[in-house]
Backbone bond lengths (Angstrom), bond angles and torsions (degrees), N, CA, C in turn:
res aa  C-N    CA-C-N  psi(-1)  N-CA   C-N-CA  omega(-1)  CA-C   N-CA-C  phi
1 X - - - 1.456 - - 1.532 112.23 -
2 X 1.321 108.16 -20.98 1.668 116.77 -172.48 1.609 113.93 -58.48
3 X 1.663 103.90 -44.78 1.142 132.83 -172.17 1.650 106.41 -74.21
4 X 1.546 124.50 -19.49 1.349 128.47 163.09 1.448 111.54 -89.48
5 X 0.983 129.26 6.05 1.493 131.59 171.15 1.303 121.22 87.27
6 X 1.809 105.59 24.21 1.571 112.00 163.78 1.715 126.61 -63.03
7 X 1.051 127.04 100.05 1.559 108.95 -176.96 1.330 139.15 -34.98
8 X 1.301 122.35 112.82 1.619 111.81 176.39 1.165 106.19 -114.86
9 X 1.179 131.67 161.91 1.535 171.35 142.90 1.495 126.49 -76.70
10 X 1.151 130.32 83.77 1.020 143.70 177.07 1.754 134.50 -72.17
11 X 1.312 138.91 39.36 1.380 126.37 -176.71 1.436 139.55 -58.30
12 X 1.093 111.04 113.33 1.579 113.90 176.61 1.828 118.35 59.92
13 X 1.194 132.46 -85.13 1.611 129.68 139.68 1.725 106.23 -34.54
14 X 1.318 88.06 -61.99 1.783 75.77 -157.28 1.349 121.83 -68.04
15 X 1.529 116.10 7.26 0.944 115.97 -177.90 1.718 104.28 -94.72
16 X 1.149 100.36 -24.42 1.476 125.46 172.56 1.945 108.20 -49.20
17 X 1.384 92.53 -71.89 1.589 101.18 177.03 2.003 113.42 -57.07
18 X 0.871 126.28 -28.55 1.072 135.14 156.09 1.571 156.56 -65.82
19 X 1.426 88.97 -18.31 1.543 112.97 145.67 0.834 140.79 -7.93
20 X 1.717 141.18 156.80 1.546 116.78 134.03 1.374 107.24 -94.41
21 X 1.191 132.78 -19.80 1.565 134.98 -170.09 1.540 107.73 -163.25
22 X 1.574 109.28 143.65 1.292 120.72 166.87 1.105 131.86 -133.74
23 X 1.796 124.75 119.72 0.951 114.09 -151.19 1.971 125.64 -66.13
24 X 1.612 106.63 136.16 1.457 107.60 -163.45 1.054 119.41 53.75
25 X 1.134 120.58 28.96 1.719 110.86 168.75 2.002 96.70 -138.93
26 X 1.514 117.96 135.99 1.145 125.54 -178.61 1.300 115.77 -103.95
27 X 1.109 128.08 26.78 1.671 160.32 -149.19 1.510 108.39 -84.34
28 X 1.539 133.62 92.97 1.374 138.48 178.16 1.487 99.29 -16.13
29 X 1.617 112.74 126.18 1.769 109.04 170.02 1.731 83.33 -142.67
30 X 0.972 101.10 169.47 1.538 126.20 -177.56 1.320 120.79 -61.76
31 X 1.857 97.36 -42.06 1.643 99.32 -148.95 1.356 141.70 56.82
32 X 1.259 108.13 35.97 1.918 122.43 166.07 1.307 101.13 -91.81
33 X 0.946 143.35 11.42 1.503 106.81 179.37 2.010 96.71 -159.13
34 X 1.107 106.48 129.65 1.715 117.99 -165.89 1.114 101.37 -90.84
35 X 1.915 123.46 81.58 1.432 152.72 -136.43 1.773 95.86 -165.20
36 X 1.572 105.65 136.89 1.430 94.60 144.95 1.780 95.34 -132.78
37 X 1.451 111.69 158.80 1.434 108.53 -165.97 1.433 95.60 -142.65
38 X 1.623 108.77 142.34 1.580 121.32 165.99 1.689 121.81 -112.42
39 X 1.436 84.92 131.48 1.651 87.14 -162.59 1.240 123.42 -85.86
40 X 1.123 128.82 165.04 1.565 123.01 -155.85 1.485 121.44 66.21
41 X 1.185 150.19 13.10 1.566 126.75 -123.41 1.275 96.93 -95.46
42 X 1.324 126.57 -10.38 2.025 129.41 -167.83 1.278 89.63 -111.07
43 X 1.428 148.60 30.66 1.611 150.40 165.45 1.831 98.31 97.14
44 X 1.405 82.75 -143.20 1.508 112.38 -178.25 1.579 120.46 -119.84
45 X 1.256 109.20 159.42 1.119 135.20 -165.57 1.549 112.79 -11.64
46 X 1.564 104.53 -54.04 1.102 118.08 -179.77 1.582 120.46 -55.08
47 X 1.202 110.92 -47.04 1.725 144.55 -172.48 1.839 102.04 -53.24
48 X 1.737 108.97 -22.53 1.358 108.98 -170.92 1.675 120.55 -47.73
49 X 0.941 113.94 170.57 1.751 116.92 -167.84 1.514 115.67 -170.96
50 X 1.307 108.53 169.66 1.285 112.77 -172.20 1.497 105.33 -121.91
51 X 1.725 136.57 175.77 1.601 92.56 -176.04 1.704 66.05 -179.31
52 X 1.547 136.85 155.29 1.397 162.10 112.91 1.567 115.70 -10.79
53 X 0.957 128.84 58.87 1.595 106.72 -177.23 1.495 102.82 -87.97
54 X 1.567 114.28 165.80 1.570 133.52 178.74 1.678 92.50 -112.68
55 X 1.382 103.08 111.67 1.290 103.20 175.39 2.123 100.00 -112.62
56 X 1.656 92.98 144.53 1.641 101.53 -174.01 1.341 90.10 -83.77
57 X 1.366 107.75 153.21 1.706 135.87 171.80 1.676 90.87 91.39
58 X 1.256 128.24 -25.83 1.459 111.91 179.71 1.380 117.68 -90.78
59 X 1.295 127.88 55.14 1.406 129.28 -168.50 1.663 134.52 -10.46
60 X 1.221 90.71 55.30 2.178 113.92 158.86 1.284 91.33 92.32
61 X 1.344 138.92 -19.52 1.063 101.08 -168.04 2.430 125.78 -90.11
62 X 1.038 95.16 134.54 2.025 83.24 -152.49 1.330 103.80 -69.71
63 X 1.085 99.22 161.31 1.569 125.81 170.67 1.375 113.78 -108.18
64 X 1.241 109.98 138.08 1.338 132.91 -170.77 1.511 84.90 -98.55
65 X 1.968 100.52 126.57 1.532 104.66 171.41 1.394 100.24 -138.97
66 X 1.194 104.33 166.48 1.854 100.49 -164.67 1.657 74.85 -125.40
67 X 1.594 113.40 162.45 1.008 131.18 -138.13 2.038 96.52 -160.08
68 X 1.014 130.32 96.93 1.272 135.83 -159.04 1.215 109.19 -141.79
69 X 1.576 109.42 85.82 2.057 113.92 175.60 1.814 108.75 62.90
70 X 1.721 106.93 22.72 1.185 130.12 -158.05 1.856 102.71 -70.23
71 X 1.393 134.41 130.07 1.011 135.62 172.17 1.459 111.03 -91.01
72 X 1.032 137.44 155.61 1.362 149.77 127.77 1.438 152.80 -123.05
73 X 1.025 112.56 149.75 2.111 136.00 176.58 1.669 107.31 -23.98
74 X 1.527 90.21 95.78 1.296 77.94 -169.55 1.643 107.28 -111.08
75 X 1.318 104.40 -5.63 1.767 113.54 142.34 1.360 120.21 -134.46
76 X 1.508 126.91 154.19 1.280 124.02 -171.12 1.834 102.36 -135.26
77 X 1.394 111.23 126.94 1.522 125.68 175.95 1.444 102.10 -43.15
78 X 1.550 120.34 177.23 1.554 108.19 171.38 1.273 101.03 -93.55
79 X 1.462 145.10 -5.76 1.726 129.56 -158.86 1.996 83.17 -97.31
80 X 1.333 116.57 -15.70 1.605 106.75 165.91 1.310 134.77 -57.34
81 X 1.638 126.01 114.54 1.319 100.89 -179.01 1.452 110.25 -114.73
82 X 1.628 110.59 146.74 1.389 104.01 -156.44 1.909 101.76 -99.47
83 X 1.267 112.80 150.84 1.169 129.97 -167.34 1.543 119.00 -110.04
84 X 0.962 101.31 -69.38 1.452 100.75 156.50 1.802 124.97 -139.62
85 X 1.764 131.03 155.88 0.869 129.90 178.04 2.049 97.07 -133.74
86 X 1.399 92.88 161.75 1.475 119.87 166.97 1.442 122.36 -114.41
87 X 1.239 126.65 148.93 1.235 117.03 179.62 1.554 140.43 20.29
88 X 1.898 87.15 34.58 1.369 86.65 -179.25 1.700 114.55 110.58
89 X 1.643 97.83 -26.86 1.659 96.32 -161.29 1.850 83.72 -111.29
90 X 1.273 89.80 159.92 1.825 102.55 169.55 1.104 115.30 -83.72
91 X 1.509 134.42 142.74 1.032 147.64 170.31 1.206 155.48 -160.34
92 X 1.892 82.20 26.98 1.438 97.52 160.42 1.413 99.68 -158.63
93 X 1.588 132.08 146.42 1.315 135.23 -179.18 1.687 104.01 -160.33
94 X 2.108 81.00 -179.53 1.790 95.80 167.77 1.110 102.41 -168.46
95 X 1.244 133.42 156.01 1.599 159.19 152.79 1.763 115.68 -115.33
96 X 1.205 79.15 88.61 1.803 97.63 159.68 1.774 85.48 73.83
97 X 1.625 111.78 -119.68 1.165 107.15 -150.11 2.258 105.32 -99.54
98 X 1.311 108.75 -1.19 1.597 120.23 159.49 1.140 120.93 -100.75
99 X 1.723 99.61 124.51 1.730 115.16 -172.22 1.408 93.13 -114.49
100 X 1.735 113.53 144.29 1.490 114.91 167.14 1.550 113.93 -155.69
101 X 1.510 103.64 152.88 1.292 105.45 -154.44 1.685 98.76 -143.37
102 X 1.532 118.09 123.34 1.158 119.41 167.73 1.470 139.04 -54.08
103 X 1.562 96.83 -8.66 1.426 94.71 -179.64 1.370 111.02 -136.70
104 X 1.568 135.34 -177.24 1.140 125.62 -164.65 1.762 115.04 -93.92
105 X 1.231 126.34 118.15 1.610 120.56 -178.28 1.751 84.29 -97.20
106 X 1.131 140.74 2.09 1.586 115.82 -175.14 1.266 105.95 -106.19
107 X 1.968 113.79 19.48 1.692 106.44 -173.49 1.275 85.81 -125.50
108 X 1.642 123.91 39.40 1.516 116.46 168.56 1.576 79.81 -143.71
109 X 1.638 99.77 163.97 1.469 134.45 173.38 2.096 97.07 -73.94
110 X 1.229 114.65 -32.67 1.093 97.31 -162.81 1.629 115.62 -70.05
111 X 1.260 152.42 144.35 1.439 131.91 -135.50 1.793 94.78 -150.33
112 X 1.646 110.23 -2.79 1.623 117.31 159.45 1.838 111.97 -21.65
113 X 1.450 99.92 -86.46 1.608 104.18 -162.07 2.317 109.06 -46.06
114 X 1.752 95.51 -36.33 1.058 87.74 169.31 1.463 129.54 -75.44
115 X 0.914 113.87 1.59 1.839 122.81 -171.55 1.536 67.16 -103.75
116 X 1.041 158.55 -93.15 1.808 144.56 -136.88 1.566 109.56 -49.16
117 X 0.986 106.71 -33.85 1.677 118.30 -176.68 1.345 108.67 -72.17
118 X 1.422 115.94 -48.67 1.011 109.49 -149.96 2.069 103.67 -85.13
119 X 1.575 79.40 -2.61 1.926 100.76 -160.99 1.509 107.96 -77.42
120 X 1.446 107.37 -24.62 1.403 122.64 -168.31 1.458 134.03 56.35
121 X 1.335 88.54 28.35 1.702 106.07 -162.38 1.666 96.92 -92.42
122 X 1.304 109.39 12.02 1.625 114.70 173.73 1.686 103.97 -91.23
């Protein structure tokens, strides 16, 4: 349905399964979204964190994203537009009607990125 222009939402895994490629891993992904992503990239489990991000289209004000064995975009197609990055790395995007995000927005109260999704203004 992705591929007919149903909206998905992708977090952390799911951004994983949604892919076009991941690095060293040959792992069934979808191919919605013209991404290649490396998993783990902020450590392990333990390593998780919470962190300020500046996300674009949400005018400056940051979002607190928690970040848990979190992978990220470590190349992006050109029809990708990127939304937000950390230290350099990307970690949050969309192409056309799939948005994905390395870290978790559903383990905060704040409910922004989901009001964007759900807004379709992507």
């Amino acid at each position: 349905k992705g591929k007919e222009g149903m909206p998905i939402f992708g977090t952390c895994a799911g951004m994983i399964l949604l892919a076009n490629k991941v690095v060293g891993n040959k792992q069934i992904r979808f191919n919605l979204i013209d991404i290649v992503v490396e998993r783990n990239a902020f450590g392990r489990q333990v390593d998780s964190f919470e962190v300020e991000l500046k996300i674009k289209d949400f005018n400056g004000e940051p979002f607190k994203a928690v970040f848990i064995r979190a992978p990220y975009i470590k190349e992006a197609g050109k029809e990708v537009k990127i939304l937000a990055e950390f230290r350099g790395k990307i970690v949050m995007a969309r192409q056309k009607n799939i948005l994905v995000s390395s870290f978790h927005p559903e383990l905060t109260e704040d409910l922004r990125i989901h009001k964007y999704f759900l807004s379709g203004h992507y």
